[in-house]
GULUMLUM-720754 format. One record per residue (C-alpha): residue in one letter; x, y, z. Coordinates in steps of 0.05 Angstrom, whole numbers, plus 5000, padded with zeros to 4 digits. Each point is the difference from the previous one (the first is absolute). Layout:
N
AXYZ
...
***
This chain:
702
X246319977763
X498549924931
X497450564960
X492549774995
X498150375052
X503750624987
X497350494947
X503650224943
X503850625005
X500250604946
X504549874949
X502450604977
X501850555066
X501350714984
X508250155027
X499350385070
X492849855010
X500949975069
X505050495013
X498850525050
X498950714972
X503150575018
X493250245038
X500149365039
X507250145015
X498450785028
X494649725038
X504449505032
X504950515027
X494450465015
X496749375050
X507249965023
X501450675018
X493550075039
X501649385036
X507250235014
X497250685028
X494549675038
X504849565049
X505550545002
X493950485026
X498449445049
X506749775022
X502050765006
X493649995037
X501149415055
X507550275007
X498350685023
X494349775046
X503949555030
X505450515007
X494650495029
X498249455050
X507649825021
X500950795006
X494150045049
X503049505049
X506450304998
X498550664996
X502150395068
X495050215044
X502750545036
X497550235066
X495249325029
X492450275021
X493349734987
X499350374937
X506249804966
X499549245011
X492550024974
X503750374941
X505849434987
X493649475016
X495450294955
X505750124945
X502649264995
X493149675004
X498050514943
X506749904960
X499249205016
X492950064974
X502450324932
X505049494991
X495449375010
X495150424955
X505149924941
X502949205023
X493249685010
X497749914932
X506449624975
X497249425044
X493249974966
X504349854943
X497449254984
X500349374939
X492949974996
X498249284979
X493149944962
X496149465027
X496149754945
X506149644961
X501749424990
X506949854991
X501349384938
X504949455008
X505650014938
X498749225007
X493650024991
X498650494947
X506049914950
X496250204937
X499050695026
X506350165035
X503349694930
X495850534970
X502150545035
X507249874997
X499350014921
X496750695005
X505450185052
X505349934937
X495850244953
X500450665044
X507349955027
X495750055072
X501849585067
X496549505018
X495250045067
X502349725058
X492049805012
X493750014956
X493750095036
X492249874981
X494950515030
X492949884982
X498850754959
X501150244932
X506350215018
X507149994980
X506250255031
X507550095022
X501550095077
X506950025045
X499849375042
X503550505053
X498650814994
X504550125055
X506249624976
X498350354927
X502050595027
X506749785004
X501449304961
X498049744947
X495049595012
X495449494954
X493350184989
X493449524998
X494549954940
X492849875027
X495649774951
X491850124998
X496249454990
X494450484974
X504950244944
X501649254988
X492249884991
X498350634949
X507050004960
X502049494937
X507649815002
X502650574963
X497150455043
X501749705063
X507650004960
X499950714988
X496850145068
X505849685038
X504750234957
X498550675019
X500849915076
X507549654981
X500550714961
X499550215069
X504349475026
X505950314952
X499150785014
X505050255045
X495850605016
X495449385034
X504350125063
X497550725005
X494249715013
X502149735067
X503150725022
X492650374980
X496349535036
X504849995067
X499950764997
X492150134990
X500049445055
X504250575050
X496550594970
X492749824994
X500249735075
X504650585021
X494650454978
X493149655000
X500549545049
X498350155069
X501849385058
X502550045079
X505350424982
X494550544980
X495249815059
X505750165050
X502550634965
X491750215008
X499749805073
X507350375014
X496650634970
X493649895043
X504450015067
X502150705044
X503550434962
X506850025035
X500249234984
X497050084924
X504050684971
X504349484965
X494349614962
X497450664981
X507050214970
X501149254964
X491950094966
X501250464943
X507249744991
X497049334985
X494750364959
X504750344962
X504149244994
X493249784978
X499050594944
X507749934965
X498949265002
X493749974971
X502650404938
X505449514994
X495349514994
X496150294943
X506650104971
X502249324999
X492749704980
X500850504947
X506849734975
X498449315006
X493650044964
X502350294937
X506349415013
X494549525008
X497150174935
X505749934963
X501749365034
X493149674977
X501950214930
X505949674999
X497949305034
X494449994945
X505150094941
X502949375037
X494049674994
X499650224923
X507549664987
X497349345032
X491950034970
X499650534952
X496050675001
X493049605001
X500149575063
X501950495057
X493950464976
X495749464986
X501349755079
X498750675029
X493550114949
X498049235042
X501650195071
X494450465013
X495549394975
X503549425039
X500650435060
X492750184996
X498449254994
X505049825060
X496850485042
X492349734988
X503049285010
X503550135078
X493950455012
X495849484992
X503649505025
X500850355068
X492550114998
X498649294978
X504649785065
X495850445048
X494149544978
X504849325007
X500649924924
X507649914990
X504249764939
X506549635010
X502550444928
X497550784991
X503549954936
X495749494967
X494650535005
X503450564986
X502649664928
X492249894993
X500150865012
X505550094943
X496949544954
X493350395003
X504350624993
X502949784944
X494149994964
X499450824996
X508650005002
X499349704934
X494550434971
X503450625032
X507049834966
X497349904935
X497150694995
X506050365021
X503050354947
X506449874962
X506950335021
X503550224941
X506549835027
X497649295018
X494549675036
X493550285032
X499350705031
X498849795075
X499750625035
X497750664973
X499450445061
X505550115060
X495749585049
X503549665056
X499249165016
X495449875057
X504949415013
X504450165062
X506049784968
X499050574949
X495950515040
X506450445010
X503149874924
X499750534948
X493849984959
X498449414951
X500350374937
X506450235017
X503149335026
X496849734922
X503850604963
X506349825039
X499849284986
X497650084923
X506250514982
X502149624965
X494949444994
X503049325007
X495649384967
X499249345046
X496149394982
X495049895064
X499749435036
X492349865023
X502049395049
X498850125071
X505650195054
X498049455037
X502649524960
X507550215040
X497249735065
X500149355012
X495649985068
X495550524977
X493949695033
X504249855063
X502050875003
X493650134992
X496649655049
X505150215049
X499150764986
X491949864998
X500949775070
X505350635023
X494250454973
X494449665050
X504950075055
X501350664974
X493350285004
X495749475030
X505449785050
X497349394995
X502649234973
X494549694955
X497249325025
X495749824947
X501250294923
X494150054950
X501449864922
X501550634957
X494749934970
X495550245070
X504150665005
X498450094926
X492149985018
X501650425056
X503650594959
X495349954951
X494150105036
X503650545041
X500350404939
X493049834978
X496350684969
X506750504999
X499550024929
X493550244995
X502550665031
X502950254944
X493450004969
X499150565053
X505950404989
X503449625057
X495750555044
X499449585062
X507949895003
X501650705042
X492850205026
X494249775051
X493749724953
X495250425039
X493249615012
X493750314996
X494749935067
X493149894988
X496950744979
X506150194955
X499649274964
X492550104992
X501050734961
X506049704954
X495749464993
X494750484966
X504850374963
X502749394969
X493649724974
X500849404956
X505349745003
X503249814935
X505949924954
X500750714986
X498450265071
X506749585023
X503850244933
X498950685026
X501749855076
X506449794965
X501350614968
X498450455057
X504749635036
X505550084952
X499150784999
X500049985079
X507449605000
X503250524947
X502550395057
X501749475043
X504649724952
X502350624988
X502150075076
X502849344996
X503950144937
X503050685044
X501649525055
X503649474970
X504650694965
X500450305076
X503449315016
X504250024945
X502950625009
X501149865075
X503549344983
X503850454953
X498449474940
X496650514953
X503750654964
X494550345018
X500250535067
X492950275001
X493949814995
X493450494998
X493249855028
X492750444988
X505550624983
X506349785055
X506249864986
X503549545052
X507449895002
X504149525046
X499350675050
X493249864999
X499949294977
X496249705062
X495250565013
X497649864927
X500049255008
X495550115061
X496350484966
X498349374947
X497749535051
X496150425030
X496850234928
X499249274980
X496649855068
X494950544997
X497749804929
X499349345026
X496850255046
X494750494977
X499249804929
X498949284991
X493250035059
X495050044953
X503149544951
X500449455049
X493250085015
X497549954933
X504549404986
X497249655067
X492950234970
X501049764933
X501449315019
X495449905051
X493950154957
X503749404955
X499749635060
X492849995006
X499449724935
X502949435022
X497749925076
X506350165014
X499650795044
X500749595067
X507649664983
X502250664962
X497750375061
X504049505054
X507050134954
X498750775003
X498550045070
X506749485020
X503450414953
X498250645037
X501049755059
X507749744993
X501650734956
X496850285073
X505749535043
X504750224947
X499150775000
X500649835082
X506949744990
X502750474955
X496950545044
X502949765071
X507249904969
X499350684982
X497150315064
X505949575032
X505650304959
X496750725009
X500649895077
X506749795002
X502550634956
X496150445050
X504349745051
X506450014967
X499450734988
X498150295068
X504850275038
X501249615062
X497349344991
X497449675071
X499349225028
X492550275002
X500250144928
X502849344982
X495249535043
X493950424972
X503349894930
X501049225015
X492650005020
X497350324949
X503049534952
X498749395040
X492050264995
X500450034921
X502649274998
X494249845052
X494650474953
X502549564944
X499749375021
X493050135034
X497950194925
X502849434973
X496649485049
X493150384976
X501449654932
X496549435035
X494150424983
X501149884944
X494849654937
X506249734974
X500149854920
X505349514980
X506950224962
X505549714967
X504649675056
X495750205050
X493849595027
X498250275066
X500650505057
X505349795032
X504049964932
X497950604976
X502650315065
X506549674998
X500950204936
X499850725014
X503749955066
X504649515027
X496849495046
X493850504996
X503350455058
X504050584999
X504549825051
X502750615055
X506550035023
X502050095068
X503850515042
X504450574976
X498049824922
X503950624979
X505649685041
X500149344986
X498249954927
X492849845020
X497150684954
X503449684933
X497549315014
X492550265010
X500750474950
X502949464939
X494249615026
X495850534983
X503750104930
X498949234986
X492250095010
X499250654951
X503949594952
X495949415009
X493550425004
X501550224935
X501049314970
X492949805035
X496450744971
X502249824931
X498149225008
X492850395019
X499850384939
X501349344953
X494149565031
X496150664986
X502550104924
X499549304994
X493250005020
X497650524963
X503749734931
X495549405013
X493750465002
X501850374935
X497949374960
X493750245017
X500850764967
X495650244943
X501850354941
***
């Protein structure tokens, strides 16, 4: 390849600029050492159990009775037990193969692989054995075996995300990829493989529960003279449980600060090959382009429900980026100037929503790193695409992975882009016009006035006017001071629990809550938040509902107003029904987990009760027919509206033992799906309301 389609490098790189420190070095043989002690513990471990349970069956019994052949019984089942305890998890052990890549032929995409090899000198990193597309904004380094890793020395696969390809310009995408081949080249990469086999063993050795824990229960629940020896093997494997669970805070521990370190260094890679600029420039983009990536599939699953399908998401999500741009541009130009070079991107230690960088240290800290020392790089503003030759033909085959994906369906007939384009816009018709609101209706119920209570606000209100609205607005701003502030305390709770914050404490009307108390204080928030919402925003609904139907007279309009409040209230009525069945569900199922003895009786009356929520729900969701349906966005009748909230209008019950059989998790994801799609529907409500309403403002006096 020639090198028109490979960015210019720095010209000037500072000697050892990616040599590993001395802290990266410590940490290193710190990850080591915890991996070392971890699969001595556990070989130590499997030896002596399987000692304990050769010593069992060879152990003499003595005198032969009744009692001392229940004893030798009961002590190799119980020793045999223990040992399969410690064994079983090494099988779960598995190469976990996504399935949403697509693997590219070197034939048929020699521009790109001719551009990786030319960062793979530039680095002094091996080559892949494979390069991958997946269809996220996403980038990263994998073993093409984690079992053989452990022992050889396997070649390791680069996927690609065709999101990141969309929202990145060349340099970017350059300094992006040239920070996964930073991984490529770190030894300390192979830890990687150890961490992730061990949390594998510990995490199911102590949180998982399967047959092996069903029979130990059922052994325990027999006569006594058979069960002394699951009694004696319970707290052993409880104390098992406790040491290994320490040991796996340990090694998370270890590896995390390792981790850190490791990102560090794969971005002063990136520097050597882009400069300072274009690895914090692509991670200032990827919140953007993964925003826009997630509003195109969204809508394009959507779209599919209602038989609209594209043969390229991508088109349409270029369309996103482009519109993005718009404020990228505006937003880049008032960033402030770095004195050692550049802009400032990041000013505070906040984390990427991305999930390639959701676990990397904090962005500020990832832009100090790669500006000391700052190293200049002309940017090149050309598209990655430009490296694939088929790029039409990969997208279109991902597009139709993602409807088999999620639709598991094969389009027949394809619309132009240009239809899904309609179709997104209109589905986000009127969401802007909620931040004129304070973005108020986001996290709460807009609570609808009945007759007698719209009647007094109505009286209250008066005229409505100009300043009567002004002043609606400012009531409402003083009502969502503490809200945000709750919300600001529960964004810190998460931080500190993600451990991505210094802080350790955070205080709340006079408490101070610590990771002790962490939880009890985050509950204590939502339930804060939920009773403002609850008890202070009444009367300001009404008034707001009052203030623009007295416009709507004006205009001999009360009669349409009325029909979106009333649809409105009665889809936040199904919703609240949702949200408040899941909840009475969950609440049932924890009151049977902690009784003592739990029955066959207690189970089928369980199963039933469940089974009656689902038919409860579905009996309120056929009384939508009822309905004086207004028309929304996407959504012309009924039927579509009640599709659109459940799937194929019908919660759908599961049969037999559903705590057996998996049936409970199917009906209860169903009932996930349609809170998450009531919410869409609730917030479609509230823009055909604002929308309407913004219409009737051109009528407002001064």
């Amino acid at each position: 390849m020639t090198n028109q389609f490979y960015p210019t490098s720095p010209l000037e790189i500072p000697k050892k600029l990616t040599g590993l420190t001395s802290s990266y070095q410590l940490k290193s043989f710190l990850a080591i050492l915890a991996i070392v002690l971890f699969f001595a513990l556990y070989a130590a471990m499997v030896v002596a159990l399987g000692y304990l349970l050769y010593y069992a069956v060879i152990y003499d019994m003595g005198r032969i009775n009744k009692f001392t052949i229940i004893l030798k019984i009961g002590a190799i089942a119980g020793a045999a037990m223990l040992f399969v305890f410690t064994l079983k998890f090494i099988f779960k052990l598995k190469n976990h193969k996504p399935d949403n890549r697509i693997k590219l032929v070197k034939e048929k995409n020699k521009l790109l692989w001719s551009f990786i090899d030319q960062i793979c000198k530039e680095t002094g990193a091996p080559k892949p054995k494979a390069i991958y597309m997946d269809p996220d904004v996403n980038a990263y380094v994998s073993y093409s075996n984690m079992w053989l890793s452990l022992f050889l020395p396997i070649k390791k696969e680069l996927t690609i995300g065709m999101g990141l390809t969309d929202c990145l310009n060349l340099s970017e995408f350059k300094a992006v990829i040239s920070h996964e081949f930073g991984h490529f080249a770190q030894r300390s990469m192979k830890i990687g493989s150890y961490i992730i086999s061990a949390n594998t063993i510990i995490h199911d050795m102590i949180f998982e529960r399967d047959k092996w824990d069903d029979a130990l229960d059922q052994w325990r629940a027999s006569d006594i003279r058979l069960s002394a020896a699951a009694w004696v093997i319970t707290p052993m494997i409880w104390v098992i449980r406790q040491i290994l669970n320490l040991f796996y805070q340990f090694l998370n521990l270890m590896y995390s600060s390792l981790s850190r370190e490791m990102e560090f260094n794969a971005d002063k890679v990136a520097v050597k090959t882009s400069g300072s600029d274009a690895i914090i420039s692509a991670l200032w983009k990827l919140d953007g382009g993964s925003e826009a990536w997630g509003t195109t599939v969204n809508n394009g699953i959507l779209a599919g429900k209602k038989n609209i399908f594209v043969k390229n998401l991508y088109t349409n999500n270029a369309l996103a980026n482009k519109r993005n741009a718009v404020g990228q541009t505006k937003a880049l130009a008032e960033l402030p100037n770095d004195i050692r070079g550049g802009k400032k991107y990041f000013s505070a230690s906040e984390h990427s929503k991305v999930g390639m960088y959701t676990s990397h240290p904090p962005n500020d800290k990832r832009e100090n790193s790669a500006k000391s020392p700052y190293v200049f790089c002309e940017i090149d503003e050309r598209s990655p695409w430009l490296l694939f030759e088929n790029r039409e033909e990969i997208q279109m085959e991902m597009t139709l992975l993602l409807y088999k994906m999620y639709l598991n369906q094969v389009p027949k007939e394809w619309q132009p882009s240009n239809v899904l384009e309609e179709f997104i816009k209109s589905e986000s018709q009127g969401a802007e016009l909620s931040k004129e609101y304070e973005n108020t209706f986001s996290n709460r119920f807009f609570q609808i006035p009945n007759a007698e209570k719209l009647s007094t606000s109505m009286l209250e209100i008066g005229t409505p006017t100009k300043s009567v609205l002004s002043r609606l607005k400012s009531e409402l701003k003083e009502l969502m001071m503490p809200i945000k502030e709750i919300e600001t305390l529960i964004v810190k709770a998460q931080n500190i629990a993600q451990g991505t914050t210094k802080e350790k404490t955070f205080s709340f009307k006079g408490v101070e809550y610590n990771k002790k108390t962490l939880e009890n204080g985050y509950n204590f928030l939502l339930n804060k938040r939920e009773e403002h919402f609850n008890q202070s925003f009444e009367n300001w609904d009404y008034s707001f509902c009052a203030f623009f139907i007295l416009l709507a007279k004006k205009d001999g309009k009360e009669q349409q107003l009325q029909r979106l409040y009333k649809q409105h209230e009665t889809l936040s009525f199904f919703y609240r029904s949702m949200t408040a069945n899941k909840n009475t569900i969950y609440n049932r199922v924890m009151e049977v987990q902690n009784m003592a003895e739990v029955t066959k009786e207690h189970i089928h009356s369980l199963t039933a009760s469940v089974k009656k929520s689902f038919d409860s729900l579905n009996e309120e969701l056929n009384n939508l027919d009822n309905l004086e349906f207004v028309k929304m966005p996407n959504i012309e009748s009924i039927q579509e509206l009640k599709e659109a909230l459940v799937e194929n209008a019908e919660l759908k019950k599961e049969h037999g033992l559903i705590f057996e059989n998996g049936g409970f998790n199917k009906m209860m994801q169903q009932l996930e799906t349609a809170i998450y799609n009531c919410q869409r529907i609730d917030q479609k409500s509230i823009s055909c309301i604002l929308l309407f309403h913004k219409d009737l403002e051109l009528l407002l006096e001064e």
